[in-house]
C-alpha positions in Angstrom: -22.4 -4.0 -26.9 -19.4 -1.2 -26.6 -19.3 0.0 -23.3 -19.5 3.4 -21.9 -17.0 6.1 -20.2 -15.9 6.9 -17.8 -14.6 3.0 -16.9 -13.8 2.8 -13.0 -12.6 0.0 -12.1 -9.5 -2.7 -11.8 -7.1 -4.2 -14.1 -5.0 -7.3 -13.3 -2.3 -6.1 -15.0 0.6 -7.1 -12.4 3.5 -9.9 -13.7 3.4 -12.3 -11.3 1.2 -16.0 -11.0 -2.1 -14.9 -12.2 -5.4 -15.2 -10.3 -7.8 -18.0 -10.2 -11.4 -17.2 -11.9 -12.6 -18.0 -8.3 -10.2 -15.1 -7.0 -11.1 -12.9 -9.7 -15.1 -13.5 -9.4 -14.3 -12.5 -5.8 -12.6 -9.6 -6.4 -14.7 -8.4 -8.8 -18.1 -8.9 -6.4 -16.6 -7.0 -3.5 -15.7 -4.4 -5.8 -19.0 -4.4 -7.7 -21.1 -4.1 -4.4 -18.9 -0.7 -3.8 -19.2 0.8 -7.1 -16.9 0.0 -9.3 -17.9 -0.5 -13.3 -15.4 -2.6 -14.8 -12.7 -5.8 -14.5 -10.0 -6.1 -17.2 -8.3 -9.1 -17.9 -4.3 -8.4 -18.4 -1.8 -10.7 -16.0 1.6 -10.3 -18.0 2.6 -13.9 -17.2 -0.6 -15.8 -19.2 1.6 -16.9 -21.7 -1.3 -16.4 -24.4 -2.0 -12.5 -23.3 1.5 -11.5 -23.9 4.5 -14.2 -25.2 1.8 -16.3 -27.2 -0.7 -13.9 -28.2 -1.3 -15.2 -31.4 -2.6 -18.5 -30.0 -6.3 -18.4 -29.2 -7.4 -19.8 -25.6 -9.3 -23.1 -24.9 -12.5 -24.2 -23.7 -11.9 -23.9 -20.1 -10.0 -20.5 -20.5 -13.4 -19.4 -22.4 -15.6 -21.0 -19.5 -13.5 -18.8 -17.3 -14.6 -16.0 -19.3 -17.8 -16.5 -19.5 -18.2 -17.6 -15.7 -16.6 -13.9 -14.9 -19.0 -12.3 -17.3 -22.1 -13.4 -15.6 -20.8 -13.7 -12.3 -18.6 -11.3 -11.3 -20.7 -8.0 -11.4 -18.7 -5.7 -13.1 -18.3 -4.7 -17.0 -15.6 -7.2 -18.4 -12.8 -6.0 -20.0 -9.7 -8.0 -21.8 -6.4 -7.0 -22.9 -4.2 -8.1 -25.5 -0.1 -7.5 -25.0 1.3 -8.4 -28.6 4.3 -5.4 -28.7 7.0 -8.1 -28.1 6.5 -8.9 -32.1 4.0 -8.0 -33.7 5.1 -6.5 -37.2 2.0 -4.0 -37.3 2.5 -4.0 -41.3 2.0 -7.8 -41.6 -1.0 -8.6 -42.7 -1.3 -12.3 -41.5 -0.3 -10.6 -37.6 -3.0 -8.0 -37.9 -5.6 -10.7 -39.2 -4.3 -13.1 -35.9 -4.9 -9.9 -33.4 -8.3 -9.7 -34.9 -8.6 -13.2 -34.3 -7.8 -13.3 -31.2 -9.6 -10.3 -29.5 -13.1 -11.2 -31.4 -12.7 -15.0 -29.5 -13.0 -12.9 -25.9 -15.5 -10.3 -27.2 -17.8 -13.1 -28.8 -18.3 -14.0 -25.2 -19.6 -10.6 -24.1 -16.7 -8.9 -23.3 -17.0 -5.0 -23.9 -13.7 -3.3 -23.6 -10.5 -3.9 -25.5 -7.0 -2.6 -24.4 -4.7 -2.9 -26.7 -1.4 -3.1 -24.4 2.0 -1.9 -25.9 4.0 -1.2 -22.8 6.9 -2.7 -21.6 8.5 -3.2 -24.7 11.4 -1.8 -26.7 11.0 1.8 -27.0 11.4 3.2 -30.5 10.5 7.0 -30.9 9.4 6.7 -34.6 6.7 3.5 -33.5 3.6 6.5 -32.7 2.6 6.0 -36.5 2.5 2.6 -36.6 0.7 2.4 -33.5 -1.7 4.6 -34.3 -2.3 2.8 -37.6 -2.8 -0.6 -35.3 -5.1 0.9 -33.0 -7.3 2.4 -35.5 -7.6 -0.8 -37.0 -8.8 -2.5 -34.5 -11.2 -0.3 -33.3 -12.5 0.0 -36.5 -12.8 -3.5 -36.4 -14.7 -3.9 -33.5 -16.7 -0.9 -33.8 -20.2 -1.1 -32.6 -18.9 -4.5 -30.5 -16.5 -3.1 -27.9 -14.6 -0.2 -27.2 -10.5 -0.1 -28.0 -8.2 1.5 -25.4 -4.8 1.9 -26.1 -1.7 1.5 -23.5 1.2 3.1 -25.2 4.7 2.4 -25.0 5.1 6.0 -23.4 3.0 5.4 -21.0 4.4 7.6 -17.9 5.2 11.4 -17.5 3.4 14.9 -19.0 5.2 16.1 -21.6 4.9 16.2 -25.7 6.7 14.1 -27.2 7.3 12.9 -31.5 5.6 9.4 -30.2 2.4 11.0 -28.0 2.3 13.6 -31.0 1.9 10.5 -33.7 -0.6 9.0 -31.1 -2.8 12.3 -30.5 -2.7 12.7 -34.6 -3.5 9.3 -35.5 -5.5 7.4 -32.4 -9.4 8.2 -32.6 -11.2 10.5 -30.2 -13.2 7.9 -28.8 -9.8 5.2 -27.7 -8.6 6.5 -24.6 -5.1 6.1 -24.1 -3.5 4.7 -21.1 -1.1 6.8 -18.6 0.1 5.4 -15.2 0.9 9.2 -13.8 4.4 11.0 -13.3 6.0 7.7 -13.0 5.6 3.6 -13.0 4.5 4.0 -9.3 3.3 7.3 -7.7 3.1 8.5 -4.3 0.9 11.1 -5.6 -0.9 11.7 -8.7 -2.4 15.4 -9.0 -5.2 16.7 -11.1 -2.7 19.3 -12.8 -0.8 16.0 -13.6 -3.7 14.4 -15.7 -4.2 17.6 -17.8 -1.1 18.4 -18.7 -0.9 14.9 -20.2 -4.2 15.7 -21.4 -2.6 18.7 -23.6 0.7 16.4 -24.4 -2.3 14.3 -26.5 -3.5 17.2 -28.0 -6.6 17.9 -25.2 -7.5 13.8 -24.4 -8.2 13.0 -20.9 -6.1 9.9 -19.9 -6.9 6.5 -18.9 -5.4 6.6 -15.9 -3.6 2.8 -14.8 -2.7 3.2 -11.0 0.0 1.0 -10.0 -1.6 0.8 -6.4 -2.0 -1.4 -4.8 -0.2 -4.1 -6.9 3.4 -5.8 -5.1 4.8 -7.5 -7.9 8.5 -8.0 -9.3 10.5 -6.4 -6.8 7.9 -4.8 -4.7 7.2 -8.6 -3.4 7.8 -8.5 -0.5 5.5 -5.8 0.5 1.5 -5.9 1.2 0.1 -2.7 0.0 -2.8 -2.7 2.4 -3.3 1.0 3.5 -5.5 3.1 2.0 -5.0 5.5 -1.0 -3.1 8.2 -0.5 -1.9 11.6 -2.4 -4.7 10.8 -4.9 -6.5 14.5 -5.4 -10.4 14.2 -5.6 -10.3 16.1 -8.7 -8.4 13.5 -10.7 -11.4 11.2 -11.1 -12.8 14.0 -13.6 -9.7 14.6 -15.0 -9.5 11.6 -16.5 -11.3 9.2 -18.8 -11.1 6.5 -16.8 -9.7 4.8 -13.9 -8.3 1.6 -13.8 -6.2 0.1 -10.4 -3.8 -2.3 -10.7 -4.0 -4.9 -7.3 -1.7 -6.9 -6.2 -0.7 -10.5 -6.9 -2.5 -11.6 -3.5 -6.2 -11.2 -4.6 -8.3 -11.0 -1.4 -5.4 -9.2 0.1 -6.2 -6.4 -2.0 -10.0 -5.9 -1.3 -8.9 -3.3 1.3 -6.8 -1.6 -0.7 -9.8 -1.4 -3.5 -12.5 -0.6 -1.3 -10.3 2.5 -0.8 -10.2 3.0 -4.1 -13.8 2.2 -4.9 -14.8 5.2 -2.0 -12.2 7.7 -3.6 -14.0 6.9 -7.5 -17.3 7.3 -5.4 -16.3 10.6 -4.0 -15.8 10.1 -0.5 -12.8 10.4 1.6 -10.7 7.0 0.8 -8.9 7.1 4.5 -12.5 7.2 6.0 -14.0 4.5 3.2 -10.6 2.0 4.5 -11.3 2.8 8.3 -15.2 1.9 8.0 -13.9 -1.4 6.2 -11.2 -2.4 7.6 -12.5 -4.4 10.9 -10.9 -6.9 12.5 -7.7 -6.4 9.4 -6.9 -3.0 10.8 -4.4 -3.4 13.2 -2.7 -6.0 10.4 -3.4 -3.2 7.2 -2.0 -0.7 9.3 1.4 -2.7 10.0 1.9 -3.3 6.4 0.9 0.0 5.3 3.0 1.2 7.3 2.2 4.6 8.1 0.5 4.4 11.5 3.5 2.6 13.1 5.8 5.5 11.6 4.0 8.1 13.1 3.8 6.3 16.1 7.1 5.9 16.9 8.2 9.5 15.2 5.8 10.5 18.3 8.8 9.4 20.7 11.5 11.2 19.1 12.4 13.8 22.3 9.7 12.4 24.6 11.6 9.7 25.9 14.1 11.9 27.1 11.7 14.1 29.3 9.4 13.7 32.1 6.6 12.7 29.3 7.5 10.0 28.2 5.0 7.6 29.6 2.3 9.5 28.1 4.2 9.2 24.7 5.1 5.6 25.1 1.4 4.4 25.8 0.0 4.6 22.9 2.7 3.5 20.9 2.7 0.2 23.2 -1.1 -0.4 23.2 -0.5 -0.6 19.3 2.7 -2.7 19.3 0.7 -4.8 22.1 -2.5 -4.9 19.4 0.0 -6.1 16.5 1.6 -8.7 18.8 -1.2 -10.7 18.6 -3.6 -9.0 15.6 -5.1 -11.8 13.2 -5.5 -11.7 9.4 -9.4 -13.2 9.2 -9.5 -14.4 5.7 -6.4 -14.0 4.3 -5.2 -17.1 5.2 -2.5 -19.3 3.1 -1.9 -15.1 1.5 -0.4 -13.2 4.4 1.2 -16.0 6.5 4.6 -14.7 6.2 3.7 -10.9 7.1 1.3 -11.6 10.1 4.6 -13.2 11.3 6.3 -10.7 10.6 4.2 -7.9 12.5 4.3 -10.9 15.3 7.6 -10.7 15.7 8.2 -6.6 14.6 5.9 -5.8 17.1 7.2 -8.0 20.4 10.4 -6.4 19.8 8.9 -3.2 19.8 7.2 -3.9 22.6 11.1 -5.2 24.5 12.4 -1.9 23.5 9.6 0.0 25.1 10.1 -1.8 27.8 13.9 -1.1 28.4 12.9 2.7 28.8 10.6 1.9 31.0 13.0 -0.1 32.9 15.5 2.9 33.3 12.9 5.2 34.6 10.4 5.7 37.5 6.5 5.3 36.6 3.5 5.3 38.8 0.2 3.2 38.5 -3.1 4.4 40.5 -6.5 2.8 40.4 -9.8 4.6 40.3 -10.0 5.1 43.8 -6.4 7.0 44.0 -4.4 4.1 45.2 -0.9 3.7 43.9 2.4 2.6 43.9 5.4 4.1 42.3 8.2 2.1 40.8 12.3 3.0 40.1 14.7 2.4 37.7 15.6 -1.1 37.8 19.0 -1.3 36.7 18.8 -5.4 35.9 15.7 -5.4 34.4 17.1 -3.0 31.7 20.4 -5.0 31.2 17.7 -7.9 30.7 15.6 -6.2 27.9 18.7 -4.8 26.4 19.4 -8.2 26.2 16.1 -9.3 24.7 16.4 -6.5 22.0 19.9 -7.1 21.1 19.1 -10.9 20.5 16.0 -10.5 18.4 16.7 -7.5 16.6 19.6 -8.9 13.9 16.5 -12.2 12.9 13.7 -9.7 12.9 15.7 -7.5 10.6 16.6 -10.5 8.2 12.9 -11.0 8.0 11.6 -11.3 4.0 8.7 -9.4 4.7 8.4 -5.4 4.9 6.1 -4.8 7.6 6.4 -1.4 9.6 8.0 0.3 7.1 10.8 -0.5 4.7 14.3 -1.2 5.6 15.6 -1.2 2.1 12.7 -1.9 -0.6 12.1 -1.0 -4.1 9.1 0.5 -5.6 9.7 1.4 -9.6 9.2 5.2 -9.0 10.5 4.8 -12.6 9.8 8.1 -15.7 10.6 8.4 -19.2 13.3 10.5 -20.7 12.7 12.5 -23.7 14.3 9.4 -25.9 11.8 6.8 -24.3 14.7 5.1 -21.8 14.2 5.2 -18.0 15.2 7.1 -15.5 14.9 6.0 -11.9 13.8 8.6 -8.9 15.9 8.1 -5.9 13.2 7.7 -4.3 12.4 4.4 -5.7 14.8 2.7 -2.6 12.8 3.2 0.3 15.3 2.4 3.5 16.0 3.2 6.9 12.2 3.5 7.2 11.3 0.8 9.8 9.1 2.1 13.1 10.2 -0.9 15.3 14.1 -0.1 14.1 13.4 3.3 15.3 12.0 2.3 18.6 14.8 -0.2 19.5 17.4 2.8 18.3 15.9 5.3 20.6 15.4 2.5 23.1 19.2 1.4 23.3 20.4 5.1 23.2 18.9 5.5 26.6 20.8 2.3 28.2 23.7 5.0 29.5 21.5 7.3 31.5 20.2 3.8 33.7 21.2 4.4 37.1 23.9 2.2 38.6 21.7 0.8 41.4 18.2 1.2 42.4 17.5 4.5 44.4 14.1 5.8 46.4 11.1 7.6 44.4 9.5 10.2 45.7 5.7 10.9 44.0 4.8 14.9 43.9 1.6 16.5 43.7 1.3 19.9 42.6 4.8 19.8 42.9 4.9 18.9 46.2 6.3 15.2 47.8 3.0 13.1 49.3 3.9 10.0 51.7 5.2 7.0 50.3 5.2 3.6 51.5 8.4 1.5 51.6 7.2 -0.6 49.1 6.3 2.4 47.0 2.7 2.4 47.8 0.6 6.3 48.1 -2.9 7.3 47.8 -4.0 10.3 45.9 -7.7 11.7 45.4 -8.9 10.5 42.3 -8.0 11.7 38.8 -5.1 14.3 40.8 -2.0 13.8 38.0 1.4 12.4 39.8 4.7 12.8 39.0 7.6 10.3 40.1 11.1 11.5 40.9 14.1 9.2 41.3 17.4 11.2 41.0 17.5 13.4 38.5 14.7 11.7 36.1 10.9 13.0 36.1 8.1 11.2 34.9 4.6 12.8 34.6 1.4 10.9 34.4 -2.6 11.5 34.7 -4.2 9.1 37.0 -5.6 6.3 37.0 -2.9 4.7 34.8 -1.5 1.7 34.5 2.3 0.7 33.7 2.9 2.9 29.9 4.1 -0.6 28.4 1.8 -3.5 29.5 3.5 -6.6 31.6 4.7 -9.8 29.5 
């Protein structure tokens, strides 16, 4: 039976090792449960959807199939990738494409998408496209539904090849777009409709490259939620298909996202209700929390508020330290390392500050004890951060932000060939680099030696002991002063970065 529109969903579509059935059955549970329609078969590297198309799979490729189909929950979809040769006029090629596609929709499968991309571009191909696609939906009319993904299959503007396609492609075969670009940042609702009008008034099928890593986005884990995604799209289109990533139960956080945003709820909010014991990991690959975090210090370490700045950013660094990955296990090994190490040196940088500057901590009852600069202690962390920082930064994993990464922000020119957005090269990026700058930068205003600290209340000194120790009523907010460095804190409160 042909399925329906609008299909919301996921398409393995990545190039890369391709999943196991057992991965994809998974997958396409958790996403299932959450809403999603639809699955659709299309990893570039099986040999037979894309180099060998013409060959038709075995039995245990069909029980894969057919396990997935009754299984996995969702509406099953398959692509078919034969743009590499095909010679659309031949009639023995269009008879083995026919072939090939009624073995998989025999089994059940309700969705066809014929998948042209990544190929040779040649503006005067729409007709002959067109013609191929037609075909094979009127082939399979009444058994599945045909999709097309077109060899212009970024960017908003008319063009001889969408113009053939809009002519020549039936109403009813959606045809694929993957927004602006290759990979997006943000996809608008004005984007989908104008290429809407570029195909003469048909919503796209929209294929998000988020959260998928592969080629030369490996060494990332795309594990935040989805961003710069407008509500509105979802309508705009005629369908919605998400490309994950090459780790498969890494990307169930990613989807469930995904599967709140298709729902209609906020995808931040959908990721934060699902992200449970992951979230401290997501959030270090993601990226974004760390970020902010330590953009939060830029200025405040140089004032008399810093401690009040630094302790959040080191409860999170001292959360990362020794976060788990529950489930992920033999898939994120190399990043939860990663944020291991990222975050203990973020955590030694914090730590020289705090070194150079005078900090109080009071109990709940008001008693306290204030502590100086300590001159060796912050030639010691300097130390620590200067030895760990060039092997942290070597690190093959981009956790915390990127250092220098690649993500194929990539559009079309008017004559089909590329053209690469700076921002593709993501760099200079990293939280924890930006903590163990500002860090280091505040090694010349350590006092020489150690010197007394007075503690003020209401601007006003209160006794101190000689070995520091003051009481204060409860909750009253101190400030320590040794020479000319302030540093303002509400009681009770502990040291701003936590002991080792």
């Amino acid at each position: 039976m042909a399925v329906t529109a609008p299909t919301h969903g996921i398409i393995e579509g990545f190039y890369g090792t391709p999943w196991s059935w057992d991965e994809r059955i998974t997958v396409a549970r958790a996403c299932a449960e959450r809403g999603m329609t639809h699955y659709v078969y299309a990893p570039k590297d099986d040999p037979k959807h894309r180099l060998r198309w013409r060959e038709l799979y075995g039995p245990l490729k069909l029980v894969g199939f057919d396990r997935l189909i009754s299984e996995g929950g969702l509406s099953v979809g398959f692509a078919i990738s034969p743009g590499l040769d095909i010679d659309v006029d031949d009639p023995e090629d269009r008879k083995a494409l026919r072939v090939k596609v009624d073995q998989i929709v025999d089994l059940g499968v309700g969705l066809v998408l014929l998948a042209l991309d990544d190929i040779a571009f040649d503006p005067a191909a729409g007709p002959a496209h067109a013609r191929l696609t037609t075909e094979l939906a009127e082939h399979l009319a009444g058994r599945a539904t045909v999709a097309l993904i077109p060899t212009e299959y970024v960017g908003m503007e008319r063009t001889p090849y969408l113009d053939a396609l809009a002519e020549g492609v039936p109403a009813e075969v959606a045809i694929g777009w993957t927004g602006p670009a290759v990979v997006n940042d943000a996809i608008t609702t004005a984007d989908a409709e104008r290429r809407a009008a570029a195909l003469g008034g048909r919503p796209p099928l929209l294929w998000d490259n988020y959260p998928t890593n592969d080629g030369l986005m490996a060494d990332r884990l795309f594990m935040g939620p989805l961003w710069g995604r407008e509500a509105g799209l979802v309508d705009a289109c005629a369908g919605y298909l998400a490309n994950p990533m090459n780790q498969a139960r890494c990307s169930m956080l990613p989807l469930a996202s995904i599967a709140g945003w298709l729902r209609g709820d906020d995808p931040l909010g959908t990721w934060a209700a699902e992200a449970g014991d992951l979230r401290v990991f997501a959030e270090a690959c993601d990226g974004a929390v760390p970020q902010a975090l330590a953009q939060s210090l830029t200025g405040a370490v140089d004032g008399p508020g810093w401690a009040l700045a630094v302790e959040p950013v080191a409860a999170w660094l001292a959360s990362a330290a020794s976060c788990a990955a529950p489930g992920l296990e033999g898939e994120a090994d190399e990043w939860l390392d990663q944020v291991h190490r990222e975050a203990g040196l973020g955590l030694a940088a914090l730590r020289l500050v705090q070194a150079g500057r005078p900090y109080a901590t009071v109990d709940a009852a008001g008693a306290g004890r204030a502590f100086g600069p300590h001159p060796d202690r912050a030639v010691m962390e300097a130390f620590g951060v200067a030895a760990a920082w060039p092997d942290v930064r070597r690190g093959r994993a981009t956790v915390m932000g990127a250092r220098c990464s690649f993500r194929p922000m990539l559009a079309q020119r008017s004559d089909g060939a590329w053209r690469m957005a700076r921002s593709s090269i993501e760099e200079n990026q990293n939280a924890v680099d930006a903590i163990a700058r500002l860090a280091l930068a505040t090694l010349d205003e350590v006092p020489e030696r150690r010197a007394p600290v007075q503690v003020l209340v209401d601007g006003e000194p209160i006794q101190v002991g000689e070995d520091g120790r003051f009481r204060v009523a409860p909750g009253t907010p101190v400030t320590t002063v040794s020479g000319s460095i302030r540093t303002i804190q509400h009681t009770p409160c502990q040291a701003p970065v936590p002991p080792t």
